[in-house]
C-alpha positions in Angstrom: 118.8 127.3 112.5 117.6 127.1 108.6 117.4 123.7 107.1 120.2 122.7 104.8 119.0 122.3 101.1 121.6 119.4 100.7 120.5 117.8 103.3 116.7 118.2 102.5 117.0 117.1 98.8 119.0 113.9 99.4 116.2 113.1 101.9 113.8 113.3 99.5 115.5 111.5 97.1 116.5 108.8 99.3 112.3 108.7 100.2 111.2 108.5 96.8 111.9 107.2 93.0 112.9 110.8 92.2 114.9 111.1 88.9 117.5 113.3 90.8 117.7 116.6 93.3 116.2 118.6 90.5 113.1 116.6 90.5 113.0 116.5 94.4 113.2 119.8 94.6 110.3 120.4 92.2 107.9 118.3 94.0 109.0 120.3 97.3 108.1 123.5 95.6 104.9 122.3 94.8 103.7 120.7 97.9 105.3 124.1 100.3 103.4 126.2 97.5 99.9 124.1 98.2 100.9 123.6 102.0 101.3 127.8 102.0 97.1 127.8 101.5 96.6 126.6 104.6 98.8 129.2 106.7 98.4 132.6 107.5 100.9 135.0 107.0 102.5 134.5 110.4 102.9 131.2 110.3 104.1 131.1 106.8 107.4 133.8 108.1 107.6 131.5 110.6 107.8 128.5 108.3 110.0 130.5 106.2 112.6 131.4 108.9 112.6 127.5 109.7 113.7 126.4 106.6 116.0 129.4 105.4 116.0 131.8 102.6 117.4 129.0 100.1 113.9 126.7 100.8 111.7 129.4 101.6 111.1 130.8 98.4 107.8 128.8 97.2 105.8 130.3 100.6 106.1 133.5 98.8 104.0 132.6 95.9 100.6 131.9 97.1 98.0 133.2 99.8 96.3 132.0 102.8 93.1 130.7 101.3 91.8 129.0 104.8 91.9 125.2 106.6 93.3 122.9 104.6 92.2 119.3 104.0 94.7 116.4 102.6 92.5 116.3 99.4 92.9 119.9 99.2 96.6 119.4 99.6 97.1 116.8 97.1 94.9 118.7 94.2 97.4 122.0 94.5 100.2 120.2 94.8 98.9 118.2 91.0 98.1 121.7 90.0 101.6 123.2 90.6 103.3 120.3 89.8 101.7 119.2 86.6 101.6 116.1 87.0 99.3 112.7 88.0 97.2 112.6 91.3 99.0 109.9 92.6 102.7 111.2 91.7 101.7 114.0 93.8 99.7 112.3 96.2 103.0 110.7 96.7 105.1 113.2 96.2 103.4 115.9 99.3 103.4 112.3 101.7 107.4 112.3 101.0 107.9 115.8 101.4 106.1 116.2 104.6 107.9 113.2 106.0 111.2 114.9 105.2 110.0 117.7 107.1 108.7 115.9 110.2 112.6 114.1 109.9 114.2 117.8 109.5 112.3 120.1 111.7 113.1 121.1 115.2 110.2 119.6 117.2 108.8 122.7 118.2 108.5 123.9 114.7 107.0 120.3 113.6 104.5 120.8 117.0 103.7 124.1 115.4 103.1 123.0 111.7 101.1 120.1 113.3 99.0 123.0 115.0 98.5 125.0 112.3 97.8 122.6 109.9 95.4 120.5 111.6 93.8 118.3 108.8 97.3 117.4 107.5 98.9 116.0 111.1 99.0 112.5 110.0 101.4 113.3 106.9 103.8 114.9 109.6 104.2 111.8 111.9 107.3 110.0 111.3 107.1 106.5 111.0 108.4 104.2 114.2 111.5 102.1 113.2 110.2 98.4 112.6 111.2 96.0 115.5 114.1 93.8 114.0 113.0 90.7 112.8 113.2 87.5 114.6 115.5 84.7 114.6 114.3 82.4 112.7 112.2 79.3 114.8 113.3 75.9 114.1 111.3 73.8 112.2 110.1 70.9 114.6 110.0 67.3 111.7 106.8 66.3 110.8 105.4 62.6 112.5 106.7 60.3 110.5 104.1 59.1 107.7 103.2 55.4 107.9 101.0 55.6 105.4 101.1 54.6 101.7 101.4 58.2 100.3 103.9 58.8 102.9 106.1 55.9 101.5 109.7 57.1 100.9 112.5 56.6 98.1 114.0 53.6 98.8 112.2 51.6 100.5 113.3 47.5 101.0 110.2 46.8 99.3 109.2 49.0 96.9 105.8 49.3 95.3 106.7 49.1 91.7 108.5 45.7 92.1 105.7 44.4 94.3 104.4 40.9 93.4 101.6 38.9 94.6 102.7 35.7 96.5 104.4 32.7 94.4 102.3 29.9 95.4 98.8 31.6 95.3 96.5 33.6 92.9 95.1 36.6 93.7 91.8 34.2 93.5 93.3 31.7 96.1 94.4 34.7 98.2 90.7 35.7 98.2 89.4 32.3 98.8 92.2 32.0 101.6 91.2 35.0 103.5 87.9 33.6 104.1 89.1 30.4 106.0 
């Protein structure tokens, strides 16, 4: 069964910061175009017949040129997109994640096959594990010391005063007895 266009582009957009579907479907044009050099004529119809006549159109464009390495990838898809490296180093990652999400397995198993250097790009991520409750917080040991002191103390520093009766001398002169 062909892939629905609809569903492909709001994919895409969902993926990635495109502007809207136009732009999505732009930088799917442009990464199926530079994907294409990496697939025979066979497996191109094939590809073709997997996505439908309304998707299929950029596989028509270009010509088997032989394997096809990621860097590869990325430099055709900046060459028929026109624009940065990395807008179209991102761009081909999101569009080959939408197809990993869209095709059948056996036609994902079969693009995996055929384009070898690029299987990575075609793995769809594992859902993250929920996160955890969070732990409680066990109290810290209370602080005795005096930059553990607390607000409110019944004798606070500041009003501190040394004993009535004695000097700080005599309280020297006193500790020595």
């Amino acid at each position: 069964m062909p892939m629905n266009e609809d569903t492909l582009l709001g994919r895409l957009v969902e993926l990635a910061p495109f502007a809207d579907r136009g732009e999505a479907r732009r930088a799917f044009d442009a990464t199926l175009q530079a994907m294409r050099r990496g697939l025979n004529d066979d497996e191109a119809d094939w590809l073709a017949v997997a996505l439908g006549p309304a998707l299929s159109e950029p596989l028509l464009r270009q010509d088997y040129a032989g394997e096809l390495p990621r860097d590869e990838l990325y430099r055709w898809t900046k060459r028929y997109s026109k624009t940065r490296k990395s807008v179209a180093v991102e761009q081909a990652q999101v569009v080959c994640r939408a197809l990993a999400e869209l095709l059948q397995p056996a036609e994902l198993q079969r693009l995996q096959r055929h384009l070898p250097q690029l299987t990575s790009l075609f793995e769809v991520p594992e859902a993250d594990d929920p996160p955890s409750a969070p732990r409680q917080r066990r109290p810290d040991p209370p602080d005795h010391t005096l930059a553990g002191g607390r607000p409110g103390s019944t004798h606070p520093l500041s009003e501190a005063r040394p004993n009535e009766g004695r000097s700080i001398a005599g309280a020297r002169h006193g500790a020595g007895r």
